[in-house]
C-alpha positions as CSV (number, residue, x, y, z in Angstrom):
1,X,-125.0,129.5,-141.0
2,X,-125.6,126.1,-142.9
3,X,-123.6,125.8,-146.3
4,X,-124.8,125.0,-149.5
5,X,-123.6,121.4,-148.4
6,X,-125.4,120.7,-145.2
7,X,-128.3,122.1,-147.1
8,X,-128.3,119.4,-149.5
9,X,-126.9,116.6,-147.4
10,X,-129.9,117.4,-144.4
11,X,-132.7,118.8,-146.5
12,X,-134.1,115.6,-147.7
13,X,-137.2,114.5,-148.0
14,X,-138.8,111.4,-146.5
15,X,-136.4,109.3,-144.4
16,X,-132.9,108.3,-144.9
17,X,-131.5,105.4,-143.3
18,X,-127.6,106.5,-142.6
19,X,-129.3,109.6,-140.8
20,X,-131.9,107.6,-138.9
21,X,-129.2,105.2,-138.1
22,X,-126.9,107.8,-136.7
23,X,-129.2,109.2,-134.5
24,X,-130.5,105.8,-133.4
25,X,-126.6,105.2,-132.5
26,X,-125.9,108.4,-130.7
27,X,-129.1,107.6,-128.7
28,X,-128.2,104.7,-127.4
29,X,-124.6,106.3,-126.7
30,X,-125.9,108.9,-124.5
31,X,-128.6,106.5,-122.5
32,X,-125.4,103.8,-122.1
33,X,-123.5,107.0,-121.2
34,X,-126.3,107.7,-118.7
35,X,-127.0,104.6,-117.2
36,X,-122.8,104.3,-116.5
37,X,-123.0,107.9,-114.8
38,X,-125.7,107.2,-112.4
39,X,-124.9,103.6,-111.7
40,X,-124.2,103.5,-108.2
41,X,-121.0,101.5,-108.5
42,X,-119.3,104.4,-110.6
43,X,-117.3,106.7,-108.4
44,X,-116.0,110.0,-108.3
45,X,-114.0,111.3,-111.4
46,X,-115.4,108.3,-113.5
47,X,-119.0,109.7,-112.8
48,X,-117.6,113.0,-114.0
49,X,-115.9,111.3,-117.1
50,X,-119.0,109.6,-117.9
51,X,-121.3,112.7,-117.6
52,X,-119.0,114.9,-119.4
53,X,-119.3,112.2,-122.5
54,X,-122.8,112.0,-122.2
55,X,-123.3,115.7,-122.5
56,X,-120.9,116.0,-125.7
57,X,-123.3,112.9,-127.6
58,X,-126.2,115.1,-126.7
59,X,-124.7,118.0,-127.9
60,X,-123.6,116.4,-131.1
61,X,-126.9,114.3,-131.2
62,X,-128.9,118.2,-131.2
63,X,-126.5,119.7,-133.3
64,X,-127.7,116.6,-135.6
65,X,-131.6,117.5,-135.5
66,X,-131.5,121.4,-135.3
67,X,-129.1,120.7,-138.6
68,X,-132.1,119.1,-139.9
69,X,-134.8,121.1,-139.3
70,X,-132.9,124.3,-140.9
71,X,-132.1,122.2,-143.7
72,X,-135.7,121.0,-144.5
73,X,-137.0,124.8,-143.8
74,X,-134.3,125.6,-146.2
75,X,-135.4,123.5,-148.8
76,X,-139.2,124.5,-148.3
77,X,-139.9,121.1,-146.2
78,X,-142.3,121.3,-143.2
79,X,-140.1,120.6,-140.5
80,X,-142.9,118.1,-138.2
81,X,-142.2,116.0,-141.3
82,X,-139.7,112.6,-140.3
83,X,-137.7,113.9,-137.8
84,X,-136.3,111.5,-135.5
């Protein structure tokens, strides 16, 4: 259930730089994340370590968007409209 907050704070309309930002960041996270996890000189439990933290960015990262989306249909936006 999204508060009255995360309504507010997520329902915009248009862009907003801080959120674009922040997903920008946590995009480039993960693929860094990524990149380290299949990188044939990572072994073992760092492969593990590294796909472990790439699946919590992505988690947090869709948490981000679906947050969003429920937000801007909350607020009577279209939700196709500026999502990253």
């Amino acid at each position: 259930m999204i508060t009255e907050n995360q309504k507010k704070a997520f329902g915009f309309s248009g862009t907003n730089l801080l959120f674009d930002e922040v997903i920008r960041f946590l995009q480039d996270t993960q693929n860094t994340l990524v990149l380290q996890a299949i990188n044939s000189a990572t072994k073992g439990e760092d492969r593990v370590h590294f796909c472990g933290q790439a699946d919590g960015v992505n988690y947090i990262l869709s948490a981000l968007v679906d947050l969003r989306k429920e937000a801007m249909k909350l607020n009577g936006l279209t939700v196709d409209e500026d999502l990253a």
